[in-house]
NUDO-861622 format. One record per residue (C-alpha): x, z, y; residue in three letters; residue number from 1. Coordinates in steps of 0.05 Angstrom, whole numbers, plus 5000, padded with zeros to 4 digits. Each point is the difference from the previous one (the first is absolute). Layout:
BEGIN
X|Z|Y|ALA|NUM
...
end
This chain:
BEGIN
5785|2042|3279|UNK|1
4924|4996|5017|UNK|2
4974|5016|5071|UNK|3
4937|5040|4998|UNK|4
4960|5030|5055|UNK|5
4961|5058|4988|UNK|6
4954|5043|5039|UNK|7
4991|5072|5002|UNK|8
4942|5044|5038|UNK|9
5027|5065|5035|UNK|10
4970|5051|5032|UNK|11
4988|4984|5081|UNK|12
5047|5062|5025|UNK|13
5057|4967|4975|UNK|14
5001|4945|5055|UNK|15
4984|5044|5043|UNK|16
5061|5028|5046|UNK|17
5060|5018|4965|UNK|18
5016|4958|4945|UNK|19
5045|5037|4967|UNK|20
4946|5021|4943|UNK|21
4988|4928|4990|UNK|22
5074|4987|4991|UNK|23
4993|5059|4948|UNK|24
4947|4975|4963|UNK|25
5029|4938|4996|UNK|26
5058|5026|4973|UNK|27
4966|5026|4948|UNK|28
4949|4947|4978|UNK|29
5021|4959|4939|UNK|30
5004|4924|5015|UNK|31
4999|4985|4939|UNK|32
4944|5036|4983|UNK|33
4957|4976|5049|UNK|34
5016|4931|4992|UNK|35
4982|5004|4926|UNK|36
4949|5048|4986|UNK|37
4928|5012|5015|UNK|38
5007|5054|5053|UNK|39
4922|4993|5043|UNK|40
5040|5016|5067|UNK|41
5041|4940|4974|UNK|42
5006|4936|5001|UNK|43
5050|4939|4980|UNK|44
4992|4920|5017|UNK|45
5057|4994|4947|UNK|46
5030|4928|5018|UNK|47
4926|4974|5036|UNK|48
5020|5036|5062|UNK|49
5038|4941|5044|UNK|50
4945|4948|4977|UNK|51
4953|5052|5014|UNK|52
5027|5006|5072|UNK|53
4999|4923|5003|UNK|54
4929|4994|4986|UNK|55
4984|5058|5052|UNK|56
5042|4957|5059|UNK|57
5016|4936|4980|UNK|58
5079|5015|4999|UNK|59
5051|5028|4960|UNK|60
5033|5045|5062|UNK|61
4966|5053|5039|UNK|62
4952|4971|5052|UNK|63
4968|5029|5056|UNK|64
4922|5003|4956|UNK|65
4974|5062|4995|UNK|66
5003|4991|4919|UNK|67
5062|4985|4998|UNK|68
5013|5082|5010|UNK|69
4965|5007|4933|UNK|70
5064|4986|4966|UNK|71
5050|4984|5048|UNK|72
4978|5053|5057|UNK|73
5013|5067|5008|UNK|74
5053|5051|5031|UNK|75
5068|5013|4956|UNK|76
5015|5066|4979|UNK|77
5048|5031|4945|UNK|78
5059|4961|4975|UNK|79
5008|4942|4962|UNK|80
4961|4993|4935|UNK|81
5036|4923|4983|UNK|82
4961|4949|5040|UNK|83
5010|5043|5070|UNK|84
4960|5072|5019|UNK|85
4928|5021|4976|UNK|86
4959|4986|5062|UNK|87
4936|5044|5017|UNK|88
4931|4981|5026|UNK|89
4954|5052|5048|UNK|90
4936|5016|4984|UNK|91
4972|4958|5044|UNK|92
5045|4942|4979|UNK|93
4974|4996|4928|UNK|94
4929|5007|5030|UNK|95
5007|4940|5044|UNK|96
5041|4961|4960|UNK|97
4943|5012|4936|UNK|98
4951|4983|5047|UNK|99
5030|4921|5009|UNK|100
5016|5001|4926|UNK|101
4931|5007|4985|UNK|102
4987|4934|5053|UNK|103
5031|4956|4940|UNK|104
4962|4958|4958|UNK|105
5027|4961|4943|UNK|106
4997|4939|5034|UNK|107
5052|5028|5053|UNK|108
5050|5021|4949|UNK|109
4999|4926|4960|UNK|110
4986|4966|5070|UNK|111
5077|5026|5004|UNK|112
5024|4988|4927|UNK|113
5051|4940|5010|UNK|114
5053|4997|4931|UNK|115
5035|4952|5039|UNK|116
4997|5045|5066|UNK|117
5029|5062|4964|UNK|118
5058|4986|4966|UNK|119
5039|5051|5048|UNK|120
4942|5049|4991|UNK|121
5034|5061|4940|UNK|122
4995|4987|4930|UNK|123
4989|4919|5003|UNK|124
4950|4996|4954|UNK|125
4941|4976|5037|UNK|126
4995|4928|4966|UNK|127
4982|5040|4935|UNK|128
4935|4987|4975|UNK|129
4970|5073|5016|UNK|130
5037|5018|5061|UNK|131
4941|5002|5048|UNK|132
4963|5040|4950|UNK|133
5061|5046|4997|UNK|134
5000|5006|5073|UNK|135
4940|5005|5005|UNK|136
4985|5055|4956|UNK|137
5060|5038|5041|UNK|138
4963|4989|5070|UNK|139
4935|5026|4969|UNK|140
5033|5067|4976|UNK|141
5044|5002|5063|UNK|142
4932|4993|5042|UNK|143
4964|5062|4958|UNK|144
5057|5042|4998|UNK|145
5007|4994|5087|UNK|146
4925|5016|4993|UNK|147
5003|5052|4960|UNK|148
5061|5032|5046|UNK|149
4970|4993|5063|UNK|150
4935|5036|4975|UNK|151
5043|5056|4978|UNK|152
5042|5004|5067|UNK|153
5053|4980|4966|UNK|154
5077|4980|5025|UNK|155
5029|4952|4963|UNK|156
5073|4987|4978|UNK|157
5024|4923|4982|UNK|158
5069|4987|4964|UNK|159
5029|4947|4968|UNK|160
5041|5019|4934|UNK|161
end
């Protein structure tokens, strides 16, 4: 089974107190569907997501950078959706984490591209011929959609399905 992360933009006032409307919505929202449909307050990395997150830090685990909350970050919420709880992001979270997203260049990202460096870094493909490309075509779409979000005063939810 694949791992895919996917991103979805909610409305602020439901990270804001109780969660239990979160945990509702969550509930409710089709996984599936948002990690394989078009949905504009959606968004899915498919299988670029880890060597996404590697290219951000410079590791394949969770590391104290502020990017590495892009994708790794946030607070859990809801149950389990397969690869652990959807985790949410404030407001103010997405703003400052679009904010250093927009800081990377190019250069950055394949500054950190190592084939040899990544083999434990999810789906092990990075010695194929077009993986930067793939990665970075993910980043670039990762980096709009935060932008977009955090000009909306958006909240954003991150799971892994």
């Amino acid at each position: 089974m694949s791992m895919i992360c996917c991103f979805k933009k909610i409305p602020a006032n439901l990270v804001e107190g109780d969660l239990t409307a979160l945990e509702e919505y969550i509930a409710e929202l089709d996984i599936e569907e948002l990690a394989f449909s078009d949905d504009p307050d959606g968004l899915s990395l498919d299988k670029a997501w880890h060597g996404v997150h590697f290219l951000l830090t410079g590791s394949s685990m969770p590391t104290d950078d502020l990017l590495s909350d892009v994708i790794m970050g946030g607070t859990e919420v809801g149950d389990d959706l397969g690869y652990g709880p959807a985790r949410y992001l404030k407001p103010e979270e997405v703003a400052a984490l679009a904010e250093g997203l927009g800081k990377v260049t190019q250069e950055d990202l394949y500054n950190k591209f190592s084939p040899d460096g990544m083999t434990d870094v999810y789906p092990d493909i990075w010695d194929e011929e077009d993986a930067f490309e793939y990665l970075l075509d993910n980043f670039f779409q990762l980096s709009e959609f935060f932008m977009a979000a955090a000009k909306e005063y958006c909240a954003m939810l991150v799971c892994v399905v």
